[in-house]
KELUMDO-717602 format. One record per residue (C-alpha): residue number from 1; residue in three letters; chain; x, y, z. Coordinates in pm, whole numbers, plus 32768, in hexadecimal, padded with zeros to 4 digits. Example, Ala and Ser with C-alpha at 12.3 -4.5 7.8 and 13.67 -1.06 7.14 Angstrom:
BEGIN
ATOM   resi   resn   chain      X      Y      Z
ATOM      1    ALA       A   84CE   7E3E   830C
ATOM      2    SER       A   8557   7F96   82CA
//
This chain:
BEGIN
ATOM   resi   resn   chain      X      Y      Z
ATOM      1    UNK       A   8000   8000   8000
ATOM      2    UNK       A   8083   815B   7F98
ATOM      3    UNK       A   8069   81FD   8105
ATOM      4    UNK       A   813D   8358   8038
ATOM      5    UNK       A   807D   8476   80DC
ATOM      6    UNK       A   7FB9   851A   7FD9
ATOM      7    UNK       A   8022   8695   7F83
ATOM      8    UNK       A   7EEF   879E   7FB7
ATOM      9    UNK       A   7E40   881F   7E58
ATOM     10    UNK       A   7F26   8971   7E0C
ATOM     11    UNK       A   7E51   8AB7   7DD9
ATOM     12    UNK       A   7F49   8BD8   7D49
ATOM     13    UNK       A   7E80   8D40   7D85
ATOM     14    UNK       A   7F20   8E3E   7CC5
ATOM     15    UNK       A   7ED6   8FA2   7D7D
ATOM     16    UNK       A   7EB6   9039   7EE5
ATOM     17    UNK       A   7D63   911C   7E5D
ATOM     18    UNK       A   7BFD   90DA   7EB8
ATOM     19    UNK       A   7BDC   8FC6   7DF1
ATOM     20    UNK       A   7D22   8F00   7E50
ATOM     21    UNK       A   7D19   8F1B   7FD9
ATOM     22    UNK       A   7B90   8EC9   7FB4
ATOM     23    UNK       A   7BC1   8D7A   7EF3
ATOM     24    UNK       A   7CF2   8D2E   7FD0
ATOM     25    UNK       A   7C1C   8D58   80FD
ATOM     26    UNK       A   7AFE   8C8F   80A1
ATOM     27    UNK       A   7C06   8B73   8036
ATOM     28    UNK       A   7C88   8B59   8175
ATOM     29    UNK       A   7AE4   8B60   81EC
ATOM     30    UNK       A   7A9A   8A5A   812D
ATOM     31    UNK       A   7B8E   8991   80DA
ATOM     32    UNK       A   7C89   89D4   821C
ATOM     33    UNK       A   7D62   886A   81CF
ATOM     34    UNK       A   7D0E   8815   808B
ATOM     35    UNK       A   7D74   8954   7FDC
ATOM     36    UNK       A   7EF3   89D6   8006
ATOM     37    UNK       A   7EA5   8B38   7F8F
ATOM     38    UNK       A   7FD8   8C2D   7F40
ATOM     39    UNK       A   7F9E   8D8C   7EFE
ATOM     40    UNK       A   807B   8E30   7E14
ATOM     41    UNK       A   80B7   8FB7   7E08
ATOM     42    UNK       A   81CF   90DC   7E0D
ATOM     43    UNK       A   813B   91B4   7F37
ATOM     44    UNK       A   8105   9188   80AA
ATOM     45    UNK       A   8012   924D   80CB
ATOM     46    UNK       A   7E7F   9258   807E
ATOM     47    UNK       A   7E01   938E   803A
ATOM     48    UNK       A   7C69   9406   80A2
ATOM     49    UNK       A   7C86   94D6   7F16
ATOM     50    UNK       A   7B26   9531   7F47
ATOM     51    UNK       A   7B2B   95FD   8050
ATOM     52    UNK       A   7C65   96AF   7FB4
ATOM     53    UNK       A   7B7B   97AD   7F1D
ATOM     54    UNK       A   7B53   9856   8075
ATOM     55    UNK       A   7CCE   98A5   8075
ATOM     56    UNK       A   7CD0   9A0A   7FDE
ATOM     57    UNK       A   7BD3   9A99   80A7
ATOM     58    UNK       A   7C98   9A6A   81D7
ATOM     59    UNK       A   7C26   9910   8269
ATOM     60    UNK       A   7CF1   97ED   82B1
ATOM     61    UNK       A   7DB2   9741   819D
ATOM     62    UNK       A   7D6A   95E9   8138
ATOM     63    UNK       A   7D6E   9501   821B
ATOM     64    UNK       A   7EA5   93E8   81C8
ATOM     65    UNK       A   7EBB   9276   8242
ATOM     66    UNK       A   7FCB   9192   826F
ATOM     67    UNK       A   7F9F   906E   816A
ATOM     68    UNK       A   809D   8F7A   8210
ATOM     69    UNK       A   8033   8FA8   837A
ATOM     70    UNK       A   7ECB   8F52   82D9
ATOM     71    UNK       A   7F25   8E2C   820A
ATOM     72    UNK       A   8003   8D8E   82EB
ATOM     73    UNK       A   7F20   8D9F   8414
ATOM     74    UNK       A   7E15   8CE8   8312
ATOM     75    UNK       A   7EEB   8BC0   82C7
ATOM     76    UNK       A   7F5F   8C7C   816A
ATOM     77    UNK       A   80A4   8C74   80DE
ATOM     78    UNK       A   80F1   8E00   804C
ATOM     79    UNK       A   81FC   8DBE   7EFC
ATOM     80    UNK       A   826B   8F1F   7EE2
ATOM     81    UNK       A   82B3   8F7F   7D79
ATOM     82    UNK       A   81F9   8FC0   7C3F
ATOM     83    UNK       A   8170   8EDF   7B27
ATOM     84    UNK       A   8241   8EF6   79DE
ATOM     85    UNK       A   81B1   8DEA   78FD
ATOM     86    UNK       A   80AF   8CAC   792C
ATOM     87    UNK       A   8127   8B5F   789E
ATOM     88    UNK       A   7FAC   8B15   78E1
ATOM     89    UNK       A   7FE9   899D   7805
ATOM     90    UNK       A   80F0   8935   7924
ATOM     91    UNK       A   8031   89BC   7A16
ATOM     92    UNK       A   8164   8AB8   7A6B
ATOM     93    UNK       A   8165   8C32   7AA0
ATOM     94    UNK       A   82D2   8CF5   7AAB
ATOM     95    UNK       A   82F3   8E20   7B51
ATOM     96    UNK       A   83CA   8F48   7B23
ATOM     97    UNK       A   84BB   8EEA   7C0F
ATOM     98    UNK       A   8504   8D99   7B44
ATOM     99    UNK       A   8461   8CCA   7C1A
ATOM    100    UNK       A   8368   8B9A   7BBB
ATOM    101    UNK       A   8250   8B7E   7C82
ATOM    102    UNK       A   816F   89E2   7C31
ATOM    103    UNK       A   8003   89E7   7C78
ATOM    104    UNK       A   7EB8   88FD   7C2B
ATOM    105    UNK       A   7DE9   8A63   7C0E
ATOM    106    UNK       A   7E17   8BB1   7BDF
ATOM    107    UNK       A   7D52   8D02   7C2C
ATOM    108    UNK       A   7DA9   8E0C   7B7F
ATOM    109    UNK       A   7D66   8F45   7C26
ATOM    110    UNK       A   7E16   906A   7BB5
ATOM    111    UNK       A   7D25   9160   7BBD
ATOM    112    UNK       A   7D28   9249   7A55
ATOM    113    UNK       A   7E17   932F   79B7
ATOM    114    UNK       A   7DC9   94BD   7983
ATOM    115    UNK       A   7D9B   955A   7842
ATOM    116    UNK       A   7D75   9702   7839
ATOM    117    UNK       A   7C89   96EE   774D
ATOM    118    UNK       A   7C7D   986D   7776
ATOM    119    UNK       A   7E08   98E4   7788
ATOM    120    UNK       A   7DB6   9A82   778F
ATOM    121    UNK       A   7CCA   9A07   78A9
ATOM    122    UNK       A   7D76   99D7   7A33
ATOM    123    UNK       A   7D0A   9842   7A35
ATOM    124    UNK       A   7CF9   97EE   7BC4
ATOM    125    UNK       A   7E08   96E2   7C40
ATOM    126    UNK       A   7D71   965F   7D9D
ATOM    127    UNK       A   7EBD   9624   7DFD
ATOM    128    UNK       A   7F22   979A   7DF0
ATOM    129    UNK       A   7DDD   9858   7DDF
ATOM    130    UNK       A   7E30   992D   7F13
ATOM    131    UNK       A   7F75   99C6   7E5A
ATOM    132    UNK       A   7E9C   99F2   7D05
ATOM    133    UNK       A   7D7A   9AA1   7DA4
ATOM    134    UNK       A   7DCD   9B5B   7F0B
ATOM    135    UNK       A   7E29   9C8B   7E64
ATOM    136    UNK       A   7CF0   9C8D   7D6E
ATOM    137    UNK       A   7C21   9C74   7E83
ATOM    138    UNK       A   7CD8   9D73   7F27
ATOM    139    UNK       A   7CC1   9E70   7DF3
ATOM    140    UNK       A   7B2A   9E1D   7E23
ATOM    141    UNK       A   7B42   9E67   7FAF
ATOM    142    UNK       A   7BF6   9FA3   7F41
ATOM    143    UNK       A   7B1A   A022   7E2F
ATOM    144    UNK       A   7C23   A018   7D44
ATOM    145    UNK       A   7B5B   9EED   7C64
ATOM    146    UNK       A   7A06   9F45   7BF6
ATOM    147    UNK       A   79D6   9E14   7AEA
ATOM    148    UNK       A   7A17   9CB0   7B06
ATOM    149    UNK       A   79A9   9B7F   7A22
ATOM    150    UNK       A   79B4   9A1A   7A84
ATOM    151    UNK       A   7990   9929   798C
ATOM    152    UNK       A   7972   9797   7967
ATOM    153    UNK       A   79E4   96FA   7844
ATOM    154    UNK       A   7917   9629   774C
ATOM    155    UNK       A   79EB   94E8   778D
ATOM    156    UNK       A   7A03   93D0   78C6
ATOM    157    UNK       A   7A43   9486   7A1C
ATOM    158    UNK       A   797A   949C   7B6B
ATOM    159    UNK       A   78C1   9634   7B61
ATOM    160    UNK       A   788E   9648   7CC0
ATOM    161    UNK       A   79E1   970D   7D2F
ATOM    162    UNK       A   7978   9823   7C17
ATOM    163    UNK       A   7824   9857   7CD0
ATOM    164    UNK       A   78DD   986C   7E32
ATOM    165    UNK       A   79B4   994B   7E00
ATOM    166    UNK       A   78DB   9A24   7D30
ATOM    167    UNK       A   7805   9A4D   7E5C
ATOM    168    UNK       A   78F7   9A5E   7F58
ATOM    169    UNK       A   79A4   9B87   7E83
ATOM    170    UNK       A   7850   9C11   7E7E
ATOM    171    UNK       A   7834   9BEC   7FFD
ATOM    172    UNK       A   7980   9C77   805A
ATOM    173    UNK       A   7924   9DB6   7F4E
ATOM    174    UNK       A   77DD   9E13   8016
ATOM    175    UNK       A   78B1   9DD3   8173
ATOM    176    UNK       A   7989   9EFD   810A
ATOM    177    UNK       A   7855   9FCA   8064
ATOM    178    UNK       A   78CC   9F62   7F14
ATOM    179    UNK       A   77FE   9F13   7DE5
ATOM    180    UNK       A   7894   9EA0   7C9E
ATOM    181    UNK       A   7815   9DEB   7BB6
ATOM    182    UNK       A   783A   9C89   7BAE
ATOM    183    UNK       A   77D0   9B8D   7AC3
ATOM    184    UNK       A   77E2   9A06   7A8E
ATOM    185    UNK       A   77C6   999C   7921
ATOM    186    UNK       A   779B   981D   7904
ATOM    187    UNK       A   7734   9701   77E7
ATOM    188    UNK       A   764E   9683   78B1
ATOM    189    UNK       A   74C5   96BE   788C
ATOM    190    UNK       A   74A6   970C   79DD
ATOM    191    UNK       A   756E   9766   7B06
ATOM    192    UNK       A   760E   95FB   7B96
ATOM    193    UNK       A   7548   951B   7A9B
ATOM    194    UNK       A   75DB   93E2   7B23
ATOM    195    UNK       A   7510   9445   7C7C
ATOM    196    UNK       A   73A7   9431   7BF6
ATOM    197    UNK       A   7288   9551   7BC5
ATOM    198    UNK       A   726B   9574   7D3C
ATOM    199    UNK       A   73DD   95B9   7D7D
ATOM    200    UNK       A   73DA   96A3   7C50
ATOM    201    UNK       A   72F4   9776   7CB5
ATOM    202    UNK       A   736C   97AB   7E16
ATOM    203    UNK       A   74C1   97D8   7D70
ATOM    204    UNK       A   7438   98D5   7C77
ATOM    205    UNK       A   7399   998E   7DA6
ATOM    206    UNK       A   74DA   998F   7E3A
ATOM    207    UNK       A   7575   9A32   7D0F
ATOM    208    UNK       A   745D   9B2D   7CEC
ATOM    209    UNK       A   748C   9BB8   7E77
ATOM    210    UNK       A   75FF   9BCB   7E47
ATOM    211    UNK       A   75AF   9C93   7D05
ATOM    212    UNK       A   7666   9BB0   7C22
ATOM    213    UNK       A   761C   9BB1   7AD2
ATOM    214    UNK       A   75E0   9A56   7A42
ATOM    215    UNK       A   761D   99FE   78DB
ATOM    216    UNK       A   75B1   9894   7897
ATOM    217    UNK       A   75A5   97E1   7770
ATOM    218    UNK       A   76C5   9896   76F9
ATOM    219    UNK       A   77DF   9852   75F8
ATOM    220    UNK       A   78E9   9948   7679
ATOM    221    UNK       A   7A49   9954   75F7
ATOM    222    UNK       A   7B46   9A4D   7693
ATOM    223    UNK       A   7BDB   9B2A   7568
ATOM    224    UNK       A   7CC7   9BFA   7647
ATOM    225    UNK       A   7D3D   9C4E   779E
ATOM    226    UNK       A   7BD7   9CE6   783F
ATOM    227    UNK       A   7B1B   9C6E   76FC
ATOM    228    UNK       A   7A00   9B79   7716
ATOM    229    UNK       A   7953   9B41   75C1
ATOM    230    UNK       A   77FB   9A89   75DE
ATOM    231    UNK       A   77E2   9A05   747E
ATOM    232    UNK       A   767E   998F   746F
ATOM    233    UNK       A   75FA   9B1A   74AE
ATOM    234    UNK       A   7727   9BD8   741F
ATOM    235    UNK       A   776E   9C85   756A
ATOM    236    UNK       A   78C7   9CAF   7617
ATOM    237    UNK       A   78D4   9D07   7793
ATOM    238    UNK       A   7A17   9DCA   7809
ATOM    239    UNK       A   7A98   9D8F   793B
ATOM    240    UNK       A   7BBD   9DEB   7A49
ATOM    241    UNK       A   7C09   9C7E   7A27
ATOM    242    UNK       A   7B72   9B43   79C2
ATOM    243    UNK       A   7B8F   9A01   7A7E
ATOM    244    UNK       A   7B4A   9894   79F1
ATOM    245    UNK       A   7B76   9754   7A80
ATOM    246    UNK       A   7C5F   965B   7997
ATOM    247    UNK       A   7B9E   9560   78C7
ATOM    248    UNK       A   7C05   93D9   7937
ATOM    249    UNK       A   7C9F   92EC   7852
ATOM    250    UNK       A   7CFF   9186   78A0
ATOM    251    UNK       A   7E6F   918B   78FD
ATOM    252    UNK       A   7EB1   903E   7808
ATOM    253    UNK       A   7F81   8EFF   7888
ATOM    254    UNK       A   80C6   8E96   77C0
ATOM    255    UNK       A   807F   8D40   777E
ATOM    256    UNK       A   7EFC   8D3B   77B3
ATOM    257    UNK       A   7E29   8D84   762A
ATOM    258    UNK       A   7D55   8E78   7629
ATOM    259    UNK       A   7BE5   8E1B   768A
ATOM    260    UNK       A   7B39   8F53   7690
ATOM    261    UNK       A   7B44   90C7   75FD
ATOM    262    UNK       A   7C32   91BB   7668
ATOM    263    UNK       A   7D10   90E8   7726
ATOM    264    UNK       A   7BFE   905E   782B
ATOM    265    UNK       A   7BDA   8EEF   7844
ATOM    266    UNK       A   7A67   8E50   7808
ATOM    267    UNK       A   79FD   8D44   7905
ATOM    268    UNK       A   78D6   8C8C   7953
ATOM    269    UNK       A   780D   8CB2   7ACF
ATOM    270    UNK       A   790F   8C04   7B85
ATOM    271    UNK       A   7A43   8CA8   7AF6
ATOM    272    UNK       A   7ABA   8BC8   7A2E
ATOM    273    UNK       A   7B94   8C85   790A
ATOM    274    UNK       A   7AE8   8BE9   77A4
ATOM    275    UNK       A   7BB5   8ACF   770B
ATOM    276    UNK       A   7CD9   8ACE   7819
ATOM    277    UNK       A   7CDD   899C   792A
ATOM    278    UNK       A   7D3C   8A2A   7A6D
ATOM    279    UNK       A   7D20   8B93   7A37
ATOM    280    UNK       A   7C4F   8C58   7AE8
ATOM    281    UNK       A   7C0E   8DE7   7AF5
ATOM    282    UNK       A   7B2F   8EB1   7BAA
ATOM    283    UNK       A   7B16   9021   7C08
ATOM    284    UNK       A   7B87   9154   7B07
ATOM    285    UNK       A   7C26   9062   7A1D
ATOM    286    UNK       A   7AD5   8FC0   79B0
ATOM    287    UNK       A   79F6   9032   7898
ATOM    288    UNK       A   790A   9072   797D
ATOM    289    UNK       A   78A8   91B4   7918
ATOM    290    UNK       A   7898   924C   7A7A
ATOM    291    UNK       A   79BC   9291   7B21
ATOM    292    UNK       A   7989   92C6   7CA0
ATOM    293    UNK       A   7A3F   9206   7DE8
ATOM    294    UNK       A   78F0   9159   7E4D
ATOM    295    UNK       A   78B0   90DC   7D0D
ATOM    296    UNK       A   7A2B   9040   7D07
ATOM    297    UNK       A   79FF   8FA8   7E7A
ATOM    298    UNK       A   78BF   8EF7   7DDB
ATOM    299    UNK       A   796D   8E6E   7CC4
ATOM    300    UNK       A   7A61   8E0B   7D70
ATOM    301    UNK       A   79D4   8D37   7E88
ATOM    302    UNK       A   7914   8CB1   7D70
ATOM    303    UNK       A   7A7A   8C2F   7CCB
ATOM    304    UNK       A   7B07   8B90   7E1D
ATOM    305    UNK       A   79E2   8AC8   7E39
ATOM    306    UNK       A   7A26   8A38   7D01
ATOM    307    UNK       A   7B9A   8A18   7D1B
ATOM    308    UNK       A   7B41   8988   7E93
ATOM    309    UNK       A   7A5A   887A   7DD5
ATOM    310    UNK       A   7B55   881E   7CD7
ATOM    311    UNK       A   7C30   87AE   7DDD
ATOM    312    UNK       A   7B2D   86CB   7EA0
ATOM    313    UNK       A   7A75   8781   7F82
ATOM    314    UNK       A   78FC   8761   7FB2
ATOM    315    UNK       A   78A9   88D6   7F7C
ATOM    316    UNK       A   7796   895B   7EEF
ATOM    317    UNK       A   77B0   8A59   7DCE
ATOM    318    UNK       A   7751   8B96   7DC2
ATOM    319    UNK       A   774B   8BEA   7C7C
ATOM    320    UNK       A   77A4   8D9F   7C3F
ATOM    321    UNK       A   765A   8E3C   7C69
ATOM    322    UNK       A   768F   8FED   7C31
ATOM    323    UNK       A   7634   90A6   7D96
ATOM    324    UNK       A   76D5   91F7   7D7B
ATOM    325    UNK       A   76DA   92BE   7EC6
ATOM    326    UNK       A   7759   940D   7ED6
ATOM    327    UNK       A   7769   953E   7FD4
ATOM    328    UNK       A   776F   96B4   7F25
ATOM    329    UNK       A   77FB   97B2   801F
ATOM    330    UNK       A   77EE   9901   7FC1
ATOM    331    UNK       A   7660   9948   8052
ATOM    332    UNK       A   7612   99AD   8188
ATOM    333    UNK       A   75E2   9857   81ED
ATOM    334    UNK       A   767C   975C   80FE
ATOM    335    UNK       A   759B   967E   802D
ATOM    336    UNK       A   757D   94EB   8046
ATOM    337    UNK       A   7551   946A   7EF1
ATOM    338    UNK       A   7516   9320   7E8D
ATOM    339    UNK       A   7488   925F   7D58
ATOM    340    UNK       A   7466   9109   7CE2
ATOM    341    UNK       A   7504   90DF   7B62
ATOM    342    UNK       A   74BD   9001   7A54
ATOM    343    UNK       A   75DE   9046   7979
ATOM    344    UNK       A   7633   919C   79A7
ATOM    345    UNK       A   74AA   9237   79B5
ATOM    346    UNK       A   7412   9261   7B30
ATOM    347    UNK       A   72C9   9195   7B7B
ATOM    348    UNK       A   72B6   920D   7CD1
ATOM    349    UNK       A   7323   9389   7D3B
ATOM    350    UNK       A   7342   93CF   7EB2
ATOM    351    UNK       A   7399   94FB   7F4C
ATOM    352    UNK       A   73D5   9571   80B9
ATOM    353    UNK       A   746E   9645   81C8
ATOM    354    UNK       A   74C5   9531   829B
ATOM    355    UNK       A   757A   93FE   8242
ATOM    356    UNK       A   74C6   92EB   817A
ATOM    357    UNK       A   75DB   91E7   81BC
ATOM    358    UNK       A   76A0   9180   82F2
ATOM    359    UNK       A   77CB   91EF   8330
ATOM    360    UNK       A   7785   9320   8253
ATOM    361    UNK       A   78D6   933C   81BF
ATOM    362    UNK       A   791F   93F3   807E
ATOM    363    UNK       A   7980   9291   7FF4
ATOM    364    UNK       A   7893   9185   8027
ATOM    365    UNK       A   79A8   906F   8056
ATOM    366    UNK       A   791E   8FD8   8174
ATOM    367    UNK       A   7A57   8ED2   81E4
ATOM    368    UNK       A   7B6F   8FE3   8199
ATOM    369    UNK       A   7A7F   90F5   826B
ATOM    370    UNK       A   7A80   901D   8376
ATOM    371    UNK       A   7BED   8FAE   836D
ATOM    372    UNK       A   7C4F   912E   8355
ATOM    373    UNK       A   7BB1   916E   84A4
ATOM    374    UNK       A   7CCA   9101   8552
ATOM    375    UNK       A   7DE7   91AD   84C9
ATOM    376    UNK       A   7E99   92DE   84FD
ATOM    377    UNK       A   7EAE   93E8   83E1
ATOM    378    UNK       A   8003   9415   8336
ATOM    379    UNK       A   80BD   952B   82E7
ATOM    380    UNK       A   8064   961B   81B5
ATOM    381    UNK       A   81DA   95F5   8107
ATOM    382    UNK       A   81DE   94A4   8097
ATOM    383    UNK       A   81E7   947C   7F17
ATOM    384    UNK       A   8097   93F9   7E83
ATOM    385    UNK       A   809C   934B   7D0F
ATOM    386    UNK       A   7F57   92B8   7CE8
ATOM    387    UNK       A   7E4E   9398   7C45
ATOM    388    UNK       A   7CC8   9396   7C92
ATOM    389    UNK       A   7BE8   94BF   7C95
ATOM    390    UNK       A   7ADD   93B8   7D1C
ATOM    391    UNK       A   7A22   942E   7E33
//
């Protein structure tokens, strides 16, 4: 009898984001023994992005987590370094530190890459939005800017940010007896689309008692510095400055074919990347057309369930169904949105001004929430690769 002790199932996670430390954490849930689960990523640190947008208006930075500390205490090894290329046929992925790294599965997690789809525009960077915009809100506390333009772009990113700090601009202008005029220029038909008719309209309302000026539906294109041209009604607005968000774009795998447009990888409800055994993805790599951190914690507890069953253990599936929860801060009292999706359209809209959803974090990532609660906040000077505006 072979009595050779028989090695656990090996589950590679590639990122330290939402999506990574969620998946790792419900691996070690359900599958605690049966799953050896290594998470690899550059950084040491987690960073609370969403709350990031607070930072020029005087408020605390970001928080930051320490990704070892929390892996380690979970039973997860942390492979610091980066992914270079997938040998996905030999189940193999190299890093850029020349190491080889064997597993049975692999998440890919590695959130999107940013496109300024707008250049003559100031595009918000979450990981340095307090240096791009304390002394533009400054100039608006001071009188000195009397015209500002926010605008979305037409491709993949999460809007939300653009409406915050729209109205929190607007707040801090009245504070100091200010009054420019602000306005938020977006594709969609109405304001947060993804949230439903209900959250619309008590998002629109918000608008309309900050005095923003909404322009939906819009095609916009930025011609120049200050310059926004709206090309469906052959109007331009001029402005002191116009800020964007970037447009997301799948950040593409050496080694892995491309399974979806522009770089983001197409997979079915439990993550599974098309036409590649072994690979998953989940989070702001997937064609999923929205891209938000409670969408990517759904996904992907969805894909280590089924990397948990492929390696023997009785767990039921729970196949990606899209929840998207989001807070807007910026109104008096911030708003609770949430909405049920079936693709990317809302067939629920909920709206509130207390939470909907326990704990009411900006992320709905339930395990890493809870696992965060314990840990002390890092410093604000650690370097931070890994780019997600999702909030």
């Amino acid at each position: 009898m072979d009595t050779t002790p028989q090695r656990p199932y090996s589950a590679l996670i590639v990122g330290a984001g939402v999506a990574g430390l969620e998946a790792a954490l419900c691996l070690r849930e359900v599958a605690p023994t049966a799953v050896a689960t290594t998470v690899l990523a550059p950084d040491d640190a987690y960073v609370d992005r969403p709350m990031s947008v607070r930072e020029p208006f005087g408020r605390a930075r970001a928080s930051r987590f320490p990704v070892t500390d929390l892996l380690t205490d979970a039973g997860i090894a942390h492979a610091r370094g980066a992914l270079r290329w997938l040998d996905h046929r030999a189940r193999q992925a190299h890093t850029t530190d020349g190491v080889t790294l064997g597993y049975d599965a692999i998440l890919l997690a590695l959130g999107a890459r940013p496109y300024h789809r707008f250049p003559r525009a100031l595009t918000i960077d979450p990981r340095r939005i307090d240096a791009q915009l304390r002394g533009i809100v400054a100039d608006v506390e001071a009188g000195s800017i009397t015209r500002l333009v926010f605008v979305i772009p037409p491709g993949r990113t999460w809007p939300l940010p653009a409406y915050e700090l729209a109205l929190m601009t607007a707040a801090r202008a009245h504070e100091m007896g200010m009054a420019p005029q602000i306005t938020l220029v977006t594709p969609e038909p109405v304001p947060l689309a993804v949230f439903g008719e209900a959250a619309s309209a008590a998002v629109a309302a918000a608008l309309a008692d900050a005095e923003i000026t909404l322009v939906s539906a819009a095609v916009a294109h930025v011609r120049a510095p200050g310059q926004v041209h709206i090309e469906d009604r052959a109007r331009d607005l001029i402005a002191d400055y116009v800020i964007t968000l970037p447009e997301l774009r799948g950040p593409g795998v050496a080694g892995v074919p491309a399974t979806g447009l522009r770089g983001f990888m197409a997979t079915d409800a439990s993550g599974r990347v098309r036409h590649l055994p072994g690979v998953f993805a989940a989070g702001d790599i997937t064609s999923f057309p929205v891209k938000q951190g409670g969408i990517a914690a759904a996904q992907a507890e969805a894909a280590a369930r089924a990397i948990a069953a492929l390696a023997g253990v009785e767990v039921p599936e729970a196949p990606f169904e899209p929840v998207v929860h989001g807070i807007l801060l910026g109104p008096v009292r911030p708003l609770y949105l949430r909405a049920r999706l079936i693709g990317a359209w809302p067939v629920s809209s909920e709206v509130s001004e207390v939470p909907l959803w326990d704990p009411a974090d900006k992320i709905h990532a339930p395990r890493l929430t809870r696992a965060l609660a314990g840990y002390h906040r890092l410093g604000s000077d650690l370097p931070l690769r890994p780019f997600s505006l999702s909030s």
